[in-house]
N, C-alpha and C positions, 0 to 999 in steps of 0.2 A: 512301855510307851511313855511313862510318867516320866522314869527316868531322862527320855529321849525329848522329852517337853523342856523338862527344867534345865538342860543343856541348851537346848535349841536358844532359851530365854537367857540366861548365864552370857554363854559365851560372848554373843554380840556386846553385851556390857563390859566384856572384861577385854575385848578387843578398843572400845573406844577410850575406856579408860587407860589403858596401854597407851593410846595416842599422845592423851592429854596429860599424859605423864613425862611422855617424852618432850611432848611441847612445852611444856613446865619447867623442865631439867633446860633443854637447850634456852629455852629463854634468859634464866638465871647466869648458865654460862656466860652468855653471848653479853648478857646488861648492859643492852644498848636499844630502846624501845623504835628506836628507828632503821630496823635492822629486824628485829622480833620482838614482836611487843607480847606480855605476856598474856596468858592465858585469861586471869581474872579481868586484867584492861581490854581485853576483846569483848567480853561479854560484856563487861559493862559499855562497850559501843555498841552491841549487839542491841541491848534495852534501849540506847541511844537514838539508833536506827527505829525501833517499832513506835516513838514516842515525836520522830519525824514525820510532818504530813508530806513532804517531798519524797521521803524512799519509800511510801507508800503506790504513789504517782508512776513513780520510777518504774516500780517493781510491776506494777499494775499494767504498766504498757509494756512493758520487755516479755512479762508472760503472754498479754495477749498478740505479742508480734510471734511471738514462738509460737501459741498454739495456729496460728496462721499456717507458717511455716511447716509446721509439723501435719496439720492437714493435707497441703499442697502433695507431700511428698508422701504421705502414707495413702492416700488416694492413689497418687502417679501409680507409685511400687505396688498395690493390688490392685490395681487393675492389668500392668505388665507380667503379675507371679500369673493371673490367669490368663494372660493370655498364653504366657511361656508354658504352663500347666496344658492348654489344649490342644494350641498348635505348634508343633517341635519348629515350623519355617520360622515362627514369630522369635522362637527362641533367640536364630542364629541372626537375629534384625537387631535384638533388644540386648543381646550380651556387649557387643563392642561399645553399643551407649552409653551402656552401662560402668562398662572398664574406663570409658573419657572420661566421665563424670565423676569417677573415683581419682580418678589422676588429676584433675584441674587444681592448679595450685591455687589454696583459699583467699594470700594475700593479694594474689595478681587480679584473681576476678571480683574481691568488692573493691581494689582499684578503680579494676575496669570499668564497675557499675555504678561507683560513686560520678562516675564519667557521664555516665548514660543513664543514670536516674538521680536520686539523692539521698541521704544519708538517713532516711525513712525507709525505704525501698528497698536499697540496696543488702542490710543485712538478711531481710525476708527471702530476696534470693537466692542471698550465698549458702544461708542454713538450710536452706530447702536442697540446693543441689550437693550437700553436703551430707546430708542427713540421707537422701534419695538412695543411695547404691545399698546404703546399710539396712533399710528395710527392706527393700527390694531382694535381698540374698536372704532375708531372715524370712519373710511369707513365700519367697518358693521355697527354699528348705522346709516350712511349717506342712506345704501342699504338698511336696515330694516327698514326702515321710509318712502319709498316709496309706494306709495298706490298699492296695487296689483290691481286694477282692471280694470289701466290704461296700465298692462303689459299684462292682460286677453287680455284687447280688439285688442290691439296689434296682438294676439296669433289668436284671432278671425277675424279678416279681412286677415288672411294668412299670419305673419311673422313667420321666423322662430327662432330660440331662438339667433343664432346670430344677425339678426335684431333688435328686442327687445332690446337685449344687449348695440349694439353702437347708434341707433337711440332714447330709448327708456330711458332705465334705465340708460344707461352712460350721457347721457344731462341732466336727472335731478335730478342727483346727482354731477354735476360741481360745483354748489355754493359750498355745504358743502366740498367738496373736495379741492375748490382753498383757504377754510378757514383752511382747516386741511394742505395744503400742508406750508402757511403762519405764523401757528403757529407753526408746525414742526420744518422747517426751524431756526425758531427766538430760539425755544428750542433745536438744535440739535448744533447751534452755542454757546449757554452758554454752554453747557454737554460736546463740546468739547474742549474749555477753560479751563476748569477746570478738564479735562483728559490731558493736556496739562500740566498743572499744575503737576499734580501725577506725569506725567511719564518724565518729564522733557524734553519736545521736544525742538528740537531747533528752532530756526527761526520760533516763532510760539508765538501768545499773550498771552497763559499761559506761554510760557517763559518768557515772558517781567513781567507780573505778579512777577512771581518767582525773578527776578532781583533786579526790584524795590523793591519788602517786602527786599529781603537783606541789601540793602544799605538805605531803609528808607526813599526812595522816597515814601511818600504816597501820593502826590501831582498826581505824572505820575499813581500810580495806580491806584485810583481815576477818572483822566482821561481815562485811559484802560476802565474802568468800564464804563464811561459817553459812550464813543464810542461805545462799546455792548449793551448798551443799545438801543442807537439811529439807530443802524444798525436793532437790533430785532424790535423795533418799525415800523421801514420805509419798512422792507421786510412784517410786517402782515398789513401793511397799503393798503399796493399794492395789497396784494392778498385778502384782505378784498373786494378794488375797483373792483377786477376782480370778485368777486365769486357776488356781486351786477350787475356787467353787465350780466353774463350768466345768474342771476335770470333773469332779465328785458328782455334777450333775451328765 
């Protein structure tokens, strides 16, 4: 197990470092910081960034448009895995919705919605109906994976369906759901970045995005990027850590 620890801890370091090696190497190659700007001049816009009271701002409203978002549609998706989950009619109502909403092309509808709302709105939607199908398939899988015959016995010692429900099937279906809520999340914050981006938000890290590509900062964009990255990384870390306690528990 020791063993199985000190790898577990290893590797990921020796996988990022690998990155930053390569990023290193191609940058050198390429010497041309507008093109690839190197590794060390990232970071040091990285510091740049945290010592900004504006990508503070930024960052601060793009997350909470995302966690908006991301409620919207993890609400929608559990409440449609249960409904698919109890009654098979609801299934054959809620699957072709579901297929639309997976096929809508993302650039065409925050078009469409920059049209019909404004460039505040508009990404909130598109990542919500973007984000929607992929939870939606992930909590009925989580609920379809449950062994029935530990909700039989349930049913047979005298619960009733709403017992079974919150005592029963809702605890052991937590792991997979504090995994989907973590990947979610980490997905619902690049989709809206880059909804961000389309629609021109202001105060917002697809704006900064958009700024820099103008004036040819790709040093700060770069950095933007490192930061979303490490933000999606650290939120499915956590809910990774969560969804291994409620296994354990």
């Amino acid at each position: 197990m020791n063993k199985k620890a000190i790898l577990n801890f290893i590797l990921p370091i020796v996988a990022v470092a690998f990155i930053i090696a390569v990023w290193a190497i191609s940058a050198s190659v390429i010497d041309n910081e507008y093109i690839l700007p190197s590794f060390s001049e990232t970071v040091k816009s990285v510091f740049e960034l945290f010592g900004d009271g504006k990508f503070y701002l930024s960052f601060s409203l793009t997350l909470f448009r995302s966690i908006i978002a991301f409620l919207f549609s993890f609400i929608i998706a559990f409440l449609l895995a249960i409904l698919s989950e109890k009654f098979s009619q609801a299934e054959r109502v809620i699957a072709p919705i579901i297929s639309i909403t997976r096929a809508l092309p993302t650039i065409a509808v925050i078009l469409l919605l920059l049209f019909w709302t404004n460039s505040l709105i508009a990404p909130i939607v598109v990542t919500t109906l973007v984000v929607l199908p992929t939870e939606d398939t992930h909590l009925r899988s989580a609920f379809g994976a449950l062994d029935k015959t530990v909700l039989e016995a349930g049913r047979v010692d005298g619960a009733d369906e709403k017992r079974v429900f919150y005592y029963i099937q809702l605890p052991l279906t937590l792991p997979a759901i504090y995994r989907g809520i973590g990947s979610g999340i980490s997905l619902n914050f690049k989709l809206m970045v880059a909804a961000e981006v389309l629609a021109q938000t202001a105060n917002s890290i697809g704006f900064m995005l958009s700024t820099s590509k103008a004036y040819f900062e790709i040093a700060q964009m770069m950095a933007l990027v490192v930061v979303a990255v490490i933000f999606g990384v650290v939120v499915e870390a956590i809910f990774n850590r969560l969804s291994k306690k409620a296994f354990d528990f």
